[in-house]
N, C-alpha and C positions, 0 to 999 in steps of 0.2 A: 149516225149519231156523232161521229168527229164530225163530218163538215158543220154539224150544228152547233158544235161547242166553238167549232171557229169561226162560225158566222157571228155568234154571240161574244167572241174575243173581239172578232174586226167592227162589229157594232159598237162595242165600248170605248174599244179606241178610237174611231170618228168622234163619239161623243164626247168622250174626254177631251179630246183635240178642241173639238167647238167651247165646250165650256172653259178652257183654258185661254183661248182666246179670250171669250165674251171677260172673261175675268181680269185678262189683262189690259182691255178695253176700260174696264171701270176703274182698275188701277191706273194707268199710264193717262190714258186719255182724260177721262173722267175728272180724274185726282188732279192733274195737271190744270184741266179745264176753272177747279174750285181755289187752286194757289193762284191761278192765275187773276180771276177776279177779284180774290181777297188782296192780292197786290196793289189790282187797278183802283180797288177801292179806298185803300190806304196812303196812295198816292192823289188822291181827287179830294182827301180828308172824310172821308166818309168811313162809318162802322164796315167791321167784315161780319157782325154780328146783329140778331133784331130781339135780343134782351131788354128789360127794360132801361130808363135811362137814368140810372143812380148817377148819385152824386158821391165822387166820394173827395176828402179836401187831405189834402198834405203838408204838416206844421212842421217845418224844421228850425235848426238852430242856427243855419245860416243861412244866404242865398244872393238874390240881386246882383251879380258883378263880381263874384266869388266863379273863376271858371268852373270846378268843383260841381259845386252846385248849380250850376247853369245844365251841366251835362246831367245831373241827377232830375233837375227839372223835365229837360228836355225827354228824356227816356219815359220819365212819366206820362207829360203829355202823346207821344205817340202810340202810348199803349191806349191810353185815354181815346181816342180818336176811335181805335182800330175795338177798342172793346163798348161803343157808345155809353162813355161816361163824362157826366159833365163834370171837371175837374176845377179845383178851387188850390191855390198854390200861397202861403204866407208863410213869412218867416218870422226870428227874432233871436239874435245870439244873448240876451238875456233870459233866464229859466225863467221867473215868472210870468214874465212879455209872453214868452212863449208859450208859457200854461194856460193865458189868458185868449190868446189865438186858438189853441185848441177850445175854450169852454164855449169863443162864438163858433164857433163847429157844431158844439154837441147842441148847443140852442138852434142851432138850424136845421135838426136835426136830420143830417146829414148821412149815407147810407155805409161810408166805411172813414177810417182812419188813417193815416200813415201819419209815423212822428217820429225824430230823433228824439234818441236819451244822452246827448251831451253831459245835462244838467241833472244827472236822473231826481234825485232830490226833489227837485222844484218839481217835478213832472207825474210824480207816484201817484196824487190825489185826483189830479186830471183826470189820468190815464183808465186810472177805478170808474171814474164817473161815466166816461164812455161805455167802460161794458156794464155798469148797472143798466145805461138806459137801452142794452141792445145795439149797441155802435161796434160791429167788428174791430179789431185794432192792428195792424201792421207797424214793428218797427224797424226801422233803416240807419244803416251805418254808424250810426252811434248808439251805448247802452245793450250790448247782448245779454251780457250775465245778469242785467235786472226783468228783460224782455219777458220773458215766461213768468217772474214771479208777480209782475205787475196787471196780467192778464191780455198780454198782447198772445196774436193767434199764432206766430213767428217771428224771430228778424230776419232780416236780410238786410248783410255788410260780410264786415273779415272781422276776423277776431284778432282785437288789436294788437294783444300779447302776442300771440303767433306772429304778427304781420311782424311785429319788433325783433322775435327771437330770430326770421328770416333776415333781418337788417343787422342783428350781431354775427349771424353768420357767415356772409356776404364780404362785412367788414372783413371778418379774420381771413377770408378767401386771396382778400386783395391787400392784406399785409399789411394793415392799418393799425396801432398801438395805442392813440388818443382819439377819441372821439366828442364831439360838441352835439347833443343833442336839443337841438332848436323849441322852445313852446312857446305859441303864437295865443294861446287864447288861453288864461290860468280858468283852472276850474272843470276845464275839459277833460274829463273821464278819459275819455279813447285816448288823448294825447299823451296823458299820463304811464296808460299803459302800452301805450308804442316805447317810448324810450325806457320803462323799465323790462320790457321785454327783450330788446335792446341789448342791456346792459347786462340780463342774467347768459348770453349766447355769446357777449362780444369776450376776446380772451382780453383786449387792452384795457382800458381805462377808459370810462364814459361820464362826461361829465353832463348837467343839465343846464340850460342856459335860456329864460325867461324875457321874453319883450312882449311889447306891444303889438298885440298884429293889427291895431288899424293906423298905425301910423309908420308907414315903410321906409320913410329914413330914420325912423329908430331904432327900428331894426334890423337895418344894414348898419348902422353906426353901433350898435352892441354887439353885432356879431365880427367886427373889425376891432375893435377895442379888445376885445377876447382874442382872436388872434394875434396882433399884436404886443398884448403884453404875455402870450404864451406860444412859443413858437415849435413846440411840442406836438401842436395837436393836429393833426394830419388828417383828419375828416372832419367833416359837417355836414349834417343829416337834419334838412328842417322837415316837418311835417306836412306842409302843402306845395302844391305846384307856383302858387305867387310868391312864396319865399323862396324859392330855390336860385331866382335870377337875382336877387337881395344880397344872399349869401354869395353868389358867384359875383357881386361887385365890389363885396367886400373883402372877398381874398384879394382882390388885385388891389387895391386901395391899400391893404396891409401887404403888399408882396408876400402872402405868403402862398406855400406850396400846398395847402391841405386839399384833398378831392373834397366837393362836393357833393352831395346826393340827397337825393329827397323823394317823398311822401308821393303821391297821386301823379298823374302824366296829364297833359294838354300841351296842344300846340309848339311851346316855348318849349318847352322839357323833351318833347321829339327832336324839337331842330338843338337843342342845347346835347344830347345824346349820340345824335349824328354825330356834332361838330368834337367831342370829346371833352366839352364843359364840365357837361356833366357825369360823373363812374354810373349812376345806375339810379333808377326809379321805381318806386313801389304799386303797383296799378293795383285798385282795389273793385276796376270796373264800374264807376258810377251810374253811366247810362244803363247799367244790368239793374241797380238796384230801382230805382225808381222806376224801370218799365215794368221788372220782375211784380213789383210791390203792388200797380196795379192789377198788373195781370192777375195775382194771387187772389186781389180780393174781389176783383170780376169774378173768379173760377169760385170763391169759398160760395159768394150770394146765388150765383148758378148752379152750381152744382156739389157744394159742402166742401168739394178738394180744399187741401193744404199742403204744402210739400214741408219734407224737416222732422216730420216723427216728434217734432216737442222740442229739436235742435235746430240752432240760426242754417238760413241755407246761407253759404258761402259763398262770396262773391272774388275774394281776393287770401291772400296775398300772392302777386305777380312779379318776380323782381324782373327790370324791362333792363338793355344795356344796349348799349352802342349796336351789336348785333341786330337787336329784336326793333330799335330804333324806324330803319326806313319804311321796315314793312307795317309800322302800324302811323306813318305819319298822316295818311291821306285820312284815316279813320279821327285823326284829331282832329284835322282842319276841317275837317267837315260838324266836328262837336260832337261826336260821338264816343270816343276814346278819350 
């Protein structure tokens, strides 16, 4: 009777061993086998996926030559690729331009959505329309606190106020008493609430300073005229990655001492963080949001998922510095950071 209870222990344990194996075989090997092709597939431009081939289109409120949005493009399109969806990309930093680009969307009827809420205003009635006719809706980086009332299915960005209260805090870190905060585009929701978030965390003084962002020596000449006639202000924090090297030639044009620091990272703002140009940068992960956004809506039309519980998923805020600088510079140059 024992040796048969321990034939039946020693039987179990061979078998456990084999199935342990066969299991680590479908894990290790197996699993490896399925990352590996969906790699090679993603590398050759081809789906890792044999879903149907929706269409889905992405209306922002900027883009073309905006680095920014180059990297929120690009992130799109590789999800695009990797999840076989044909992808349709327009812009327009005007809110109705841009409401009017979404509505040839919904006329094509097109299989999901992504749209900044910049402008939300201009955007509410669009936004409606899509989901009467069944047009899922994603929105991205701009517009969170309208997102859910407007009937989109998520966003995905930073929450600007947070993103700001993290740039008042940083400030007081690094002993900074005046601050200029830079707006590049009036009208813009998010930007509004980056510098008063800003201002409610910073302990000095923040003041707001308004130019034109498509014209950049106007805005390197207002943000020099400002320092110069106030020699006080010892930081400057613009909103985007192309103003940042603006503001950094206009300090020197006014000799004055104030840090600089800014909004979003690319390329210029790694090598400017190296070199000590720049105190510090806001990364909000743009390549996340645009590959996230489709991935999302690949996953809602396959398989119902949403991530967020009813709450933006979160992309940023990231304050990046001199430290965090080299190790993310290869990931700029490449346009992905």
């Amino acid at each position: 009777m024992a040796r048969t209870r321990t034939g039946v222990r020693a039987l179990g344990a061979v078998l456990a061993a084999v199935l342990g194996a066969s299991l680590a075989g479908c894990s290790s090997t197996g699993g490896k086998r399925a990352a590996d092709a969906r790699k090679a597939q993603a590398a050759a431009g081809k789906s890792a996926v044999t879903t149907p081939r929706w269409t889905f289109a992405m209306v922002t409120h900027s883009g073309d030559g905006d680095t920014f949005w180059d990297i929120v493009q690009s992130g799109a399109e590789q999800a695009a690729v990797k999840d076989n969806i044909n992808f349709l990309y327009s812009h327009n930093d005007e809110g109705q331009q841009q409401a009017q680009l979404v509505q040839a969307a919904i006329d094509k009827k097109v299989d999901g959505l992504i749209v900044s809420l910049a402008k939300p205003d201009a955007m509410k009635e669009v936004v409606a329309k899509a989901e009467k006719a069944g047009i899922p809706v994603i929105t991205v980086n701009s517009g969170s606190e309208q997102s859910k009332a407007y009937g989109a299915l998520t966003h995905i960005g930073q929450d600007e106020s947070v993103a700001g209260e993290a740039v008042g805090d940083e400030l007081d870190k690094r002993g900074r008493k005046k601050a200029l905060c830079v707006l590049h585009e009036q009208g813009n929701v998010g930007h509004e609430q980056r510098c008063a978030g800003a201002k409610k965390t910073f302990g000095g003084e923040l003041q707001n300073l308004y130019v034109d962002g498509t014209n950049m020596p106007d805005v390197q000449a207002s943000i020099e005229a400002k320092l110069q006639a106030d020699r006080s202000i010892d930081a400057v924090v613009t909103l985007g990655a192309p103003f940042a090297d603006a503001a950094v030639q206009a300090k020197k044009t006014a000799e004055s001492t104030a840090e600089v620091d800014t909004f979003d990272l690319n390329a210029k703002v790694a090598t400017e963080l190296k070199a000590g140009t720049l105190g510090f940068a806001v990364d909000q992960q743009p390549y996340l949001q645009g590959y996230q956004a489709v991935d999302l809506l690949w996953l809602y039309k396959y398989n119902a998922n949403m991530l967020g519980g009813g709450r933006p998923v979160l992309t940023g805020p990231q304050i990046i510095t001199k430290a965090d600088a080299a190790e993310l510079q290869e990931y700029t140059e490449r346009g992905t950071r």
